[in-house]
C-alpha positions as CSV (number, residue, x, y, z in Angstrom):
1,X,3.1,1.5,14.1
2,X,-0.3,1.2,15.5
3,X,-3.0,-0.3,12.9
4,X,-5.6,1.2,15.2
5,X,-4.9,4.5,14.0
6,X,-6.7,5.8,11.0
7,X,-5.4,5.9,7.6
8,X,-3.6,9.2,6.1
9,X,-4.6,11.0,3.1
10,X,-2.5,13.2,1.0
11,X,-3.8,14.8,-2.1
12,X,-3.6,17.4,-4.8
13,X,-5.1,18.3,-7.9
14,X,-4.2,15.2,-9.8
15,X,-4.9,13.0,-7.6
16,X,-4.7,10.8,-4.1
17,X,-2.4,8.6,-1.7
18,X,-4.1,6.5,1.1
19,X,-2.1,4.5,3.4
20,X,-1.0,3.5,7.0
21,X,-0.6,0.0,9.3
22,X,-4.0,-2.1,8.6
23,X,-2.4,-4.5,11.1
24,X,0.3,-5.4,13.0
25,X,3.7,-4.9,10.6
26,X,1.4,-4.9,7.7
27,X,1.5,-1.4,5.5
28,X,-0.9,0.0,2.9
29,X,-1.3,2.3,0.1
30,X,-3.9,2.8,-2.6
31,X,-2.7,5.5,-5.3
32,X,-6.2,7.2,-6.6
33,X,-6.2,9.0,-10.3
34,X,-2.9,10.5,-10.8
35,X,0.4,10.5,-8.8
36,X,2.3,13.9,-9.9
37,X,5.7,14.5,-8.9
38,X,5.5,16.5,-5.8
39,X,2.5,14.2,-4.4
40,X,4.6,11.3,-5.1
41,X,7.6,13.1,-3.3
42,X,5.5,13.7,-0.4
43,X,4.1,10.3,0.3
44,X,8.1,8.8,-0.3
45,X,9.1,11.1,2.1
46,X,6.2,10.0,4.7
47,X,7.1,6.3,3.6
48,X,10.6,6.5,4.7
49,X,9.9,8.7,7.9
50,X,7.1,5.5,8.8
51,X,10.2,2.7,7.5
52,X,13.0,4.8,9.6
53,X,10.6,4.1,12.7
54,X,9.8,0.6,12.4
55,X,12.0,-2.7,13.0
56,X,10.1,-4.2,9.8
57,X,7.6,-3.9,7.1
58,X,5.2,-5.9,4.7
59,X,4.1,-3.7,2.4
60,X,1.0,-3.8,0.1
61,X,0.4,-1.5,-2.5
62,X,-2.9,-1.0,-4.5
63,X,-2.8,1.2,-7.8
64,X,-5.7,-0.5,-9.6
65,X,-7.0,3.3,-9.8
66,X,-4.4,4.8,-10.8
67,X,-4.3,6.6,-14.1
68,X,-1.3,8.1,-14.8
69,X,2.1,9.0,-12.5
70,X,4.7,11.3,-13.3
71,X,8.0,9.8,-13.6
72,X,10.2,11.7,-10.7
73,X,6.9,10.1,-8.6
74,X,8.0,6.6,-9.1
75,X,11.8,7.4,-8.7
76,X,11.3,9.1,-5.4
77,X,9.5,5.8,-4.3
78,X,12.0,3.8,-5.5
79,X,14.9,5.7,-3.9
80,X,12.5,5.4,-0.1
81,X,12.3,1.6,-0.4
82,X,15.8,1.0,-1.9
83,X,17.0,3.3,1.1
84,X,15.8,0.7,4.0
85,X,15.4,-2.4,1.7
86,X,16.1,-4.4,4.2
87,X,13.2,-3.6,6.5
88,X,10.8,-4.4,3.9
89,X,10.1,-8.5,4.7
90,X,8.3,-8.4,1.4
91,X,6.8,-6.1,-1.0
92,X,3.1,-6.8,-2.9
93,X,2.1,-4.9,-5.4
94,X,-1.1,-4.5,-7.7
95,X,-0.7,-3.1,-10.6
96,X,-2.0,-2.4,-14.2
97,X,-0.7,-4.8,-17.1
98,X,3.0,-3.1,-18.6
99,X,3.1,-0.6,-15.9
100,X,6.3,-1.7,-14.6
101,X,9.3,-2.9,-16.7
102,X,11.5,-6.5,-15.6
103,X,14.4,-4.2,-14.6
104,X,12.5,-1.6,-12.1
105,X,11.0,-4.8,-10.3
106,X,13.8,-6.3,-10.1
107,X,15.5,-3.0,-8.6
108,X,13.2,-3.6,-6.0
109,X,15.0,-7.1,-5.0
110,X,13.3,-10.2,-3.5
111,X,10.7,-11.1,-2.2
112,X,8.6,-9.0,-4.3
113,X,4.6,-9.8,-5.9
114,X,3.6,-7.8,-9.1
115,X,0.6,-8.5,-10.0
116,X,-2.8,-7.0,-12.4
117,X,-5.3,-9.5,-10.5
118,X,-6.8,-8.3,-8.0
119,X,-8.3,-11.3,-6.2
120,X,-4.4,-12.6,-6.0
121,X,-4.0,-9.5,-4.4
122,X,-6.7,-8.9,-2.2
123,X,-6.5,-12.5,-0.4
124,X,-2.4,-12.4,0.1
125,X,-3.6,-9.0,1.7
126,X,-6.2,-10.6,3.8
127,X,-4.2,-13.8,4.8
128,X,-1.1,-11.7,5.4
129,X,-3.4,-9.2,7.5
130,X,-6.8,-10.3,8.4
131,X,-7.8,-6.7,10.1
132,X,-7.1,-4.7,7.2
133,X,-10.7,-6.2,5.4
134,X,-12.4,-4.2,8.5
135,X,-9.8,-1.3,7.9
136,X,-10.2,-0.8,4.1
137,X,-13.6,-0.9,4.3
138,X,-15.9,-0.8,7.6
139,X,-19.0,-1.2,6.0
140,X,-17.8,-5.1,6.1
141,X,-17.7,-4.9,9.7
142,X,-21.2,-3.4,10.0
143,X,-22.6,-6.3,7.6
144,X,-20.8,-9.2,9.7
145,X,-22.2,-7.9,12.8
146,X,-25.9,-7.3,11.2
147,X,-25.6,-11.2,9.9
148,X,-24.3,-12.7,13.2
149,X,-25.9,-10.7,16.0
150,X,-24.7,-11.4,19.7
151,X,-26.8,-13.4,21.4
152,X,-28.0,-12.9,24.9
């Protein structure tokens, strides 16, 4: 559960999953393109294999770039979280407008965040995990550090 180590990629032809720990108890994925139903197996079964090893989990989930997901994909996520519920301390999710119905979210039990704006989002991610801005995106690092250099 170490947000020091890099994220993991898993891919095929439709499309893309990133994710791992951008801080400490904090989990992230970003769903790229499309989510077919054997990548969306794969990354459920890496998801509960991470959740099995872990006391506890916040987990973010971006899919602002996601096109398209095959159906099975979404049920084999459902069935990893509903599996170990319990562990997940909350669940925050961004999402496109009508992409999941009232009944699946509420499947997914309390506390739970859907949302379609991505500011809401991005700074419950950032106050809930202020490393992960360095982790999603290190160029951010590299500007801080050229606007504040160290002085001697």
């Amino acid at each position: 559960m170490s947000y020091a180590a890099p994220l993991e990629l898993l891919t095929d032809a439709s499309g893309s999953v990133t994710f791992g720990w951008v801080d400490q108890g904090v989990f992230y994925a970003r769903f790229s393109h499309g989510l077919s139903a054997e990548l969306g197996a794969a990354y459920a079964n890496r998801l509960r294999a991470i959740v099995q090893a872990t006391p506890s989990i916040r987990y973010f989930s971006d899919a602002r770039a996601l096109e398209n997901y095959d159906l099975l994909a979404r049920s084999a996520f459902l069935r990893a979280v509903m599996a170990q519920r319990r562990k997940f301390t909350s669940i925050d999710m961004l999402t496109w407008p009508g992409d999941l119905s009232p009944a699946v979210v509420a499947s997914l039990g309390e506390p739970i965040l859907v949302t379609c704006d991505p500011v809401v989002f991005e700074t419950r991610l950032f106050a809930t995990a202020p490393r992960a801005r360095w982790k999603l995106d290190p160029k951010s690092e590299a500007i801080a550090q050229q606007r504040w250099p160290l002085r001697r």
